[in-house]
TORLO-784221 format. One record per residue (C-alpha): chain; y, z, x. Coordinates in steps of 0.001 Angstrom, whole numbers, plus 524288, in hexadecimal, padded with zeros to 5 digits. Example, Ala and Ser with C-alpha at 12.3 -4.5 7.8 and 13.67 -1.06 7.14 Angstrom:
BEGIN
{chain:A	y:7EE6C	z:81E78	x:8300C}
{chain:A	y:7FBDC	z:81BE4	x:83566}
// end
This chain:
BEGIN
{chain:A	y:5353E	z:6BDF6	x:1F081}
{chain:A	y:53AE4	z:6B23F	x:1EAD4}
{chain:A	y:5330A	z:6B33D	x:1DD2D}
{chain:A	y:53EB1	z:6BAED	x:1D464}
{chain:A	y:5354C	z:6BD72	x:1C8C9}
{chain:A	y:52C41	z:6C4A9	x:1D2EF}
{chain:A	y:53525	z:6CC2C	x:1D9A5}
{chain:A	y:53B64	z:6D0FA	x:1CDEB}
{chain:A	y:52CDE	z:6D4FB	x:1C591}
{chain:A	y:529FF	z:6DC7D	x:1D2F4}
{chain:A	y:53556	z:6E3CA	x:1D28A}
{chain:A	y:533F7	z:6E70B	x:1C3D4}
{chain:A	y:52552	z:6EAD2	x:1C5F1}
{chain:A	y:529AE	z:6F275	x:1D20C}
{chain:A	y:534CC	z:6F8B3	x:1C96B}
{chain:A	y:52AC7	z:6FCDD	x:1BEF1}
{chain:A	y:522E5	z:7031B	x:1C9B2}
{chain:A	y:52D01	z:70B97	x:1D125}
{chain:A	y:53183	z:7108F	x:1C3A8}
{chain:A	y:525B6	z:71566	x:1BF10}
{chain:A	y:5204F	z:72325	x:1C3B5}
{chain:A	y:512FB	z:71ECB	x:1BADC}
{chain:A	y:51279	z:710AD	x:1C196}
{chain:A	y:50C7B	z:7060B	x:1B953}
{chain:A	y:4FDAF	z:6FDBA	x:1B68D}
{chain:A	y:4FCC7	z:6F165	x:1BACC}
{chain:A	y:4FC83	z:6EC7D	x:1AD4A}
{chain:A	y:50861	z:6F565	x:1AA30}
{chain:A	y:51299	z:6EE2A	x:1B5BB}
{chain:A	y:50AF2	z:6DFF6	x:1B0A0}
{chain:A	y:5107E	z:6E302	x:1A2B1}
{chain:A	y:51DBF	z:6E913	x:1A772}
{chain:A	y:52080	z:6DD2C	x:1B100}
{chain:A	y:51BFE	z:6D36B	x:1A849}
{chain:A	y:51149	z:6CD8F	x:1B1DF}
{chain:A	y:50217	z:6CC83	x:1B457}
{chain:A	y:4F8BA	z:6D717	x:1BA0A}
{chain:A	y:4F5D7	z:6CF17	x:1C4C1}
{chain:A	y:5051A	z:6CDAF	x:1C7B2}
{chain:A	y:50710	z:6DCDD	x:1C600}
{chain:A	y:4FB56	z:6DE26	x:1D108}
{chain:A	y:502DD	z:6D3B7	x:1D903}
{chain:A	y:50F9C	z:6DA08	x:1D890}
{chain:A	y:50A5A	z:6E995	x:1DD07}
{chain:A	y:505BF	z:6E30E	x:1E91C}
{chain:A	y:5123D	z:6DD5B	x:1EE00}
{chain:A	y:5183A	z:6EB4A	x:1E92B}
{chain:A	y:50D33	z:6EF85	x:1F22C}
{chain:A	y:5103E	z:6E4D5	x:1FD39}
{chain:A	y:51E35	z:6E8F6	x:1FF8B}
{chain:A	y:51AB6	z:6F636	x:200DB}
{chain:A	y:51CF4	z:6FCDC	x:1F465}
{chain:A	y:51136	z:70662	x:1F2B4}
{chain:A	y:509CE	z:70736	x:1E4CC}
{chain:A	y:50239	z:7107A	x:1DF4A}
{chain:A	y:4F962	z:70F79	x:1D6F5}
{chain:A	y:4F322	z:71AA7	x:1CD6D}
{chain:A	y:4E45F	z:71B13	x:1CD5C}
{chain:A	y:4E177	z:71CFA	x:1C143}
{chain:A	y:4ECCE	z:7163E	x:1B6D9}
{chain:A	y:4EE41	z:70A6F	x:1C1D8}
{chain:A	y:4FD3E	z:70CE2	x:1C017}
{chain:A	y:5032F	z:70917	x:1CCF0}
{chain:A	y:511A0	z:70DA3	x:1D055}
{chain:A	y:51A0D	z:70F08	x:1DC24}
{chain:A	y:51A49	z:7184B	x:1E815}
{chain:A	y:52985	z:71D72	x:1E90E}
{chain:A	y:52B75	z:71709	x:1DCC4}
{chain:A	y:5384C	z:71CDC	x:1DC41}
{chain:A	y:53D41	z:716CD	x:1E7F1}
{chain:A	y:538EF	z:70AA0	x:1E518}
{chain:A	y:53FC6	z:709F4	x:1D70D}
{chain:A	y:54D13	z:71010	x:1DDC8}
{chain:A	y:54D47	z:70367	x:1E538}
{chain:A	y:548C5	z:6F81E	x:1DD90}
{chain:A	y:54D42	z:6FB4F	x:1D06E}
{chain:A	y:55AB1	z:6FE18	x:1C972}
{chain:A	y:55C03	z:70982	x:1BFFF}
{chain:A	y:561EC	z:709A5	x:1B109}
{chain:A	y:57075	z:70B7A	x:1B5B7}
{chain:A	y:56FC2	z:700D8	x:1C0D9}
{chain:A	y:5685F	z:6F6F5	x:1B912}
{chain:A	y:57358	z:6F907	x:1AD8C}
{chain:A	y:57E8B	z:6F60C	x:1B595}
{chain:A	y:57665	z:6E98E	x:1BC31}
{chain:A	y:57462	z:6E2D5	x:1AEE8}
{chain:A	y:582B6	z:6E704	x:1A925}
{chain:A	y:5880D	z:6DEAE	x:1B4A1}
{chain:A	y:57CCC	z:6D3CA	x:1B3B9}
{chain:A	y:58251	z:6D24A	x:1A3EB}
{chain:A	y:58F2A	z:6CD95	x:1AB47}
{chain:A	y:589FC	z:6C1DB	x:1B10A}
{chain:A	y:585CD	z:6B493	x:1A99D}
{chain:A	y:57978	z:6B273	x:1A0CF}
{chain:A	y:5700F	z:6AACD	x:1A957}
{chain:A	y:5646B	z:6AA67	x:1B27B}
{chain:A	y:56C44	z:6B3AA	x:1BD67}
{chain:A	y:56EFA	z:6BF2F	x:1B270}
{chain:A	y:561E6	z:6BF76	x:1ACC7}
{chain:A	y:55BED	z:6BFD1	x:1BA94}
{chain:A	y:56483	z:6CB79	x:1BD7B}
{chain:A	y:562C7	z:6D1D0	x:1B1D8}
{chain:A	y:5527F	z:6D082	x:1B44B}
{chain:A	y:552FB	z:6D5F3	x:1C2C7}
{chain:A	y:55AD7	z:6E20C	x:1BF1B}
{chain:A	y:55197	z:6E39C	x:1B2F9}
{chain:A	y:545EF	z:6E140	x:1BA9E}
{chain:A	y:54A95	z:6EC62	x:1C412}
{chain:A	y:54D7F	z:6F570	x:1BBE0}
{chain:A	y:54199	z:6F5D8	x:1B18B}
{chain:A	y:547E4	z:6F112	x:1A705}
{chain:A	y:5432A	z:6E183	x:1A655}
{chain:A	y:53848	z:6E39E	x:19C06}
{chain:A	y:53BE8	z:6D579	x:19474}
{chain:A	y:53080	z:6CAF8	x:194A0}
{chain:A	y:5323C	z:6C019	x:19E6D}
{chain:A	y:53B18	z:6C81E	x:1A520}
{chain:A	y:5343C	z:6C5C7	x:1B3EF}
{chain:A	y:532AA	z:6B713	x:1B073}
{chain:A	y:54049	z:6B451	x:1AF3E}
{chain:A	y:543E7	z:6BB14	x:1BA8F}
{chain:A	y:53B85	z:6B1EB	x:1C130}
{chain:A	y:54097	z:6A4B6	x:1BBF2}
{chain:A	y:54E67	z:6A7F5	x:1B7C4}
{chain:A	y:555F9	z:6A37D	x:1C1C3}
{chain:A	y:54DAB	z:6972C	x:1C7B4}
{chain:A	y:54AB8	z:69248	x:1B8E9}
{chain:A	y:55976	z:69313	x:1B55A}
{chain:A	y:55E3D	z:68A73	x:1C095}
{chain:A	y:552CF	z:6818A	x:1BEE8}
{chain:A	y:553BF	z:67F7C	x:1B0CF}
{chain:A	y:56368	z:67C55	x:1B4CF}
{chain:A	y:55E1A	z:672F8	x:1BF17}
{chain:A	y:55608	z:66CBF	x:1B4B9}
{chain:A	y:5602A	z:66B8D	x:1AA01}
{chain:A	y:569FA	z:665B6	x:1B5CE}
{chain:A	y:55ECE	z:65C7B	x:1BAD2}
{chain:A	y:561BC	z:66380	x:1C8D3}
{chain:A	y:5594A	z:666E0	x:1D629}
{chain:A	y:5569C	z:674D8	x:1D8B0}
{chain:A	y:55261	z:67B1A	x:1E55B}
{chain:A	y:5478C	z:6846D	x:1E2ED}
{chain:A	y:54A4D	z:68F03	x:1EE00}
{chain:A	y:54024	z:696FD	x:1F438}
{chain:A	y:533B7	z:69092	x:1EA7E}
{chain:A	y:52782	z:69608	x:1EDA4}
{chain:A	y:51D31	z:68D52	x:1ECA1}
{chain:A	y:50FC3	z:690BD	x:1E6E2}
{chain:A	y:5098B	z:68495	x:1EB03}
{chain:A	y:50FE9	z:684A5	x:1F9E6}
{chain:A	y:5112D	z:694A6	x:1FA32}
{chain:A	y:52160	z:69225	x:1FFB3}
{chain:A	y:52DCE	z:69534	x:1FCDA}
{chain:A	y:536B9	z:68A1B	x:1FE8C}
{chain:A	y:5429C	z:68331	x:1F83A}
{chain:A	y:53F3A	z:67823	x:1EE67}
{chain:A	y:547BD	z:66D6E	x:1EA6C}
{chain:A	y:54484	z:667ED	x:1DC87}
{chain:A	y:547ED	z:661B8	x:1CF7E}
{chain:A	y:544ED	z:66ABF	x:1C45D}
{chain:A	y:54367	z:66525	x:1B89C}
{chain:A	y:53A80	z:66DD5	x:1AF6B}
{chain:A	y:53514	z:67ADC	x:1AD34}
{chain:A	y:525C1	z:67D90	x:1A8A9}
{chain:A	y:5225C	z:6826B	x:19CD8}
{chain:A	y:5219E	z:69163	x:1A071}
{chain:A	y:52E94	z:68F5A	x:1A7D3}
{chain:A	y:5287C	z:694DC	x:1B433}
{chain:A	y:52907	z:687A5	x:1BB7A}
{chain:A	y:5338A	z:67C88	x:1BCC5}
{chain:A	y:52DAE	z:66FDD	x:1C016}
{chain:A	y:536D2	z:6673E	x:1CA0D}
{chain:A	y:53647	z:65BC7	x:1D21F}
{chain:A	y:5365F	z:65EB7	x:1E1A4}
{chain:A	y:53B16	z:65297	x:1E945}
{chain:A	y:53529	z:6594F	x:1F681}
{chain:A	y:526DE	z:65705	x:1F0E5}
{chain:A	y:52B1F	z:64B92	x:1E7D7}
{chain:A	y:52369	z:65282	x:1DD65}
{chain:A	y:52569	z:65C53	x:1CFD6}
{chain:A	y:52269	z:66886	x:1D208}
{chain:A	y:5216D	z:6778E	x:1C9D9}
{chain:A	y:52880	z:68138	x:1D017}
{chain:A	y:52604	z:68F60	x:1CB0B}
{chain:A	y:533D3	z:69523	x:1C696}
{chain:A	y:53134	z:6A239	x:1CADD}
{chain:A	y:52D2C	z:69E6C	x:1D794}
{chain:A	y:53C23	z:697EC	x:1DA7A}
{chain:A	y:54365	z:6A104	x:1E31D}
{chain:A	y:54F5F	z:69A20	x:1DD9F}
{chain:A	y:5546C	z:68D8C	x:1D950}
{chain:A	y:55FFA	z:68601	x:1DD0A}
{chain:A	y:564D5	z:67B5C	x:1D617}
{chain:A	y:56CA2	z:66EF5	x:1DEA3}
{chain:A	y:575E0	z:66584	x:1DAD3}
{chain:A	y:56CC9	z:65A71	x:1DCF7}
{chain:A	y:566D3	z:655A4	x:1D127}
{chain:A	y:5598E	z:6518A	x:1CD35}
{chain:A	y:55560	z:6455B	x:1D5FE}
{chain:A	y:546A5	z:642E1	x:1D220}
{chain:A	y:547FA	z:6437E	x:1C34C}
{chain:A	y:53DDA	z:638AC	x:1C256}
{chain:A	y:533EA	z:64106	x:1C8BE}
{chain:A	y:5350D	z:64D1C	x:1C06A}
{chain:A	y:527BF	z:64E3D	x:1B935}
{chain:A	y:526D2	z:65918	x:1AFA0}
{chain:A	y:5165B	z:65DEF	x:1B1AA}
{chain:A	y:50F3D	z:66981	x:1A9D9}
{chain:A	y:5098F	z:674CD	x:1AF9B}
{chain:A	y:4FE09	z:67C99	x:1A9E4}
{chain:A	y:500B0	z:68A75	x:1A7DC}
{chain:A	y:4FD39	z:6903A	x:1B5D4}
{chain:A	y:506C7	z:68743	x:1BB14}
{chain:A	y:500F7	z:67A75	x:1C064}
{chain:A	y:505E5	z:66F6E	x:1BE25}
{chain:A	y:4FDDD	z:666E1	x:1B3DF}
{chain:A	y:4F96C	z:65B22	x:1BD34}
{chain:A	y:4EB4D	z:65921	x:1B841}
{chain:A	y:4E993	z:66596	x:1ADB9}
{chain:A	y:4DBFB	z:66B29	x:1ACDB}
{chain:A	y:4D802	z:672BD	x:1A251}
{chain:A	y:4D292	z:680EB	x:1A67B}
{chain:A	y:4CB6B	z:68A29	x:19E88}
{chain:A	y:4C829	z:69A04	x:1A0CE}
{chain:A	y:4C679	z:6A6DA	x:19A75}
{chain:A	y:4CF6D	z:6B086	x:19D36}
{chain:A	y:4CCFB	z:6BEC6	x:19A22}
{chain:A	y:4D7E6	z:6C8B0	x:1956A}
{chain:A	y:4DDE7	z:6CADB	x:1A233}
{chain:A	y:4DF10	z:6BE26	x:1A661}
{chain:A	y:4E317	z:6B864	x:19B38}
{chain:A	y:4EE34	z:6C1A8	x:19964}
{chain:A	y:4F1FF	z:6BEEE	x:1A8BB}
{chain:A	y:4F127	z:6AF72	x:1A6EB}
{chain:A	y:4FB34	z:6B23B	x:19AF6}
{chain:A	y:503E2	z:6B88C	x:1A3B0}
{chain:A	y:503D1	z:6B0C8	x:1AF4E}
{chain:A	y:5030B	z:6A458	x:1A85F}
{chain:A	y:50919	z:6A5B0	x:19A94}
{chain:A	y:508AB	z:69611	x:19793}
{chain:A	y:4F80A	z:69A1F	x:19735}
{chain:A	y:4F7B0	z:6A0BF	x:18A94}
{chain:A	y:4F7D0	z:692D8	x:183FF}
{chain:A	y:4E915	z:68EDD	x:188C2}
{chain:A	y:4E42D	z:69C95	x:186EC}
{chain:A	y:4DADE	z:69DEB	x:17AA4}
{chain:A	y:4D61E	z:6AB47	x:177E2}
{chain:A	y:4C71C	z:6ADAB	x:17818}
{chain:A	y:4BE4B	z:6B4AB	x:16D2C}
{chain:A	y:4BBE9	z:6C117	x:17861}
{chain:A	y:4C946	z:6C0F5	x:17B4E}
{chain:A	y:4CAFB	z:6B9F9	x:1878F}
{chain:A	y:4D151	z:6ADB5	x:18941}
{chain:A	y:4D180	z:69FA4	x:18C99}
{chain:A	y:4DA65	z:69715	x:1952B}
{chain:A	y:4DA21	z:68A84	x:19432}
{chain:A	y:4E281	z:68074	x:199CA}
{chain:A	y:4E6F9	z:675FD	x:1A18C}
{chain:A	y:4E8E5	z:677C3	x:1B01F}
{chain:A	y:4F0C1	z:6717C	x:1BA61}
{chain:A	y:4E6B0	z:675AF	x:1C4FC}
{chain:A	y:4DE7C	z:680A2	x:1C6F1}
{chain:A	y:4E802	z:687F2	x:1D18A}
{chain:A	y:4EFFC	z:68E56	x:1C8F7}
{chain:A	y:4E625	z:69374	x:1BDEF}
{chain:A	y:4DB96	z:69682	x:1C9D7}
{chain:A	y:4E371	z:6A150	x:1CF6A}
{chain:A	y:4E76E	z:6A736	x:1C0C4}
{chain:A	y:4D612	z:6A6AF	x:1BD42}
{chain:A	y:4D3BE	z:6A9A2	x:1CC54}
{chain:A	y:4DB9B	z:6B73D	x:1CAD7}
{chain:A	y:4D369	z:6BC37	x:1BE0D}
{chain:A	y:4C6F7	z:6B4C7	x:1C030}
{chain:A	y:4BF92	z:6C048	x:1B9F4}
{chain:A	y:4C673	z:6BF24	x:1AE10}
{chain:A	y:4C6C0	z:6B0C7	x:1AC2F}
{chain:A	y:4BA40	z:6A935	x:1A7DE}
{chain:A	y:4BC20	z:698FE	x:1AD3E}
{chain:A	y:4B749	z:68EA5	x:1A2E9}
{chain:A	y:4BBE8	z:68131	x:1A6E9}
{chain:A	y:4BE4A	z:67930	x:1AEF0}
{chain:A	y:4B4CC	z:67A24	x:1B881}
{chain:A	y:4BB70	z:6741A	x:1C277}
{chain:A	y:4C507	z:6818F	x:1C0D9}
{chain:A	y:4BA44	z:68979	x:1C2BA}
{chain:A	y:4B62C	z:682BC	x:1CFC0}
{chain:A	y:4C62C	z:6822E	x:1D38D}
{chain:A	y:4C33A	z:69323	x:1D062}
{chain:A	y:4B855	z:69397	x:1D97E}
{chain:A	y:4BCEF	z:68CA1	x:1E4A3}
{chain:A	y:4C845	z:696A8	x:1E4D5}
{chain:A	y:4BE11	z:6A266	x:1E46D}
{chain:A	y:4B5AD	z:69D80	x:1EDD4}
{chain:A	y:4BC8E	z:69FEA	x:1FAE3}
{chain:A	y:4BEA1	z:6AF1E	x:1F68A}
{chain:A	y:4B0DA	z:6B203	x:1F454}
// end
């Protein structure tokens, strides 16, 4: 698994399982993690995939772990161990390497309860060495990228040159398509900077993306309703959304926006399509329906 902030939020969610005799909700491990239902639900089945068993109460919902005992003996590190790990951490330098340290043992042992916590795991490293590369006007190597658009892993030669807004992205120039791109930080298995510097300069064009993550090319503006659980998913997912949400007199809400396509905000209505009520455009709601159509 090349996705660091991943790996380490299912090892603290499987943590918080094997220690606890009682077992948790699924609302209980979203708020504990610091993640969405949907991403709770997403996370038991790979528990489930690689052959961990759950079980699941019938009545409170609670679900905790078969052997739980041997699974925490394994995985985890206990009071005394996790001591002596961050006394010796304290002896190296302040930076990215530290704090990533410090995070994993936390995350293993329970203790990692500060906000943010996962994020940073996720971006630490990668958005340290490319905010260097920026500052030094250098070429990285982004190793082992996996591509949402391509669905590969592969090396990537580019020329950052700025983050987005949310800091989730770094935008670069890639001579091997001759284009900018976004790459998504926490999808960089790592970044290595070279010695060459920056060679297409004059190419580097700085572009806006709406807050689901395309890039602004022709922005439409898209309107829905979103109902309580929805809206309190889209603020979690896609924090940069509270902005265009307006709250209504029966206490759902509003989104409204611009767009850099319909891809991106599809799949986010497509998952809670009962709670969501489209408005406008309507060429959204006929992008909607030609996704629906081929499942019914």
């Amino acid at each position: 698994m090349n996705d660091p902030g991943k790996l380490l939020r299912l090892f603290r969610a499987l943590n918080l399982l094997s220690g606890s005799k009682r077992g948790y909700t699924v609302q209980e491990l979203a708020e504990k993690v610091g993640v969405s239902y949907r991403t709770v639900y997403r996370d038991l089945r790979i528990f489930e995939e690689t052959g961990f068993e759950l079980i699941q109460h019938p009545g409170s919902k609670r679900f905790r772990l078969a052997r739980a005992e041997d699974v925490s003996e394994n995985i985890s590190f206990n009071r005394e161990e996790a001591g002596a790990l961050e006394e010796a951490l304290v002896g190296l330098p302040e930076g990215p390497l530290r704090q990533l340290l410090f995070d994993k043992v936390q995350a293993l042992t329970g203790s990692a309860q500060q906000a943010g916590l996962l994020h940073r795991q996720a971006v630490s490293a990668s958005f340290h060495t490319l905010a260097q590369a920026i500052r030094d006007k250098k070429q990285v190597i982004l190793l082992d990228y996996q591509s949402g658009a391509s669905r590969q892993i592969s090396n990537r030669l580019v020329e950052p040159f700025a983050f987005s807004d949310q800091m989730t992205t770094v935008q670069c120039y890639e001579p091997a398509s001759k284009s900018n791109k976004f790459f998504k930080i926490e999808r960089i298995g790592q970044v290595r900077q070279e010695q060459m510097g920056w060679q297409y300069e004059l190419y580097h064009e700085e572009k806006k993306q709406d807050v689901f993550g395309m890039t602004l090319h022709e922005p439409v503006v898209v309107c829905f309703t979103l109902g309580l659980l929805s809206t309190n998913l889209l603020r979690e997912e896609f924090p940069a959304a509270a902005i265009h949400l307006t709250r209504l007199p029966d206490g759902r809400h509003r989104f409204e926006g611009e767009v850099g396509g319909f891809d991106a905000v599809g799949r986010f209505v497509l998952g809670l399509i009962d709670d969501i009520e489209l408005e406008s455009p309507p060429a959204f709601k006929a992008f909607l329906v030609k996704k629906i159509s081929p499942l019914r």
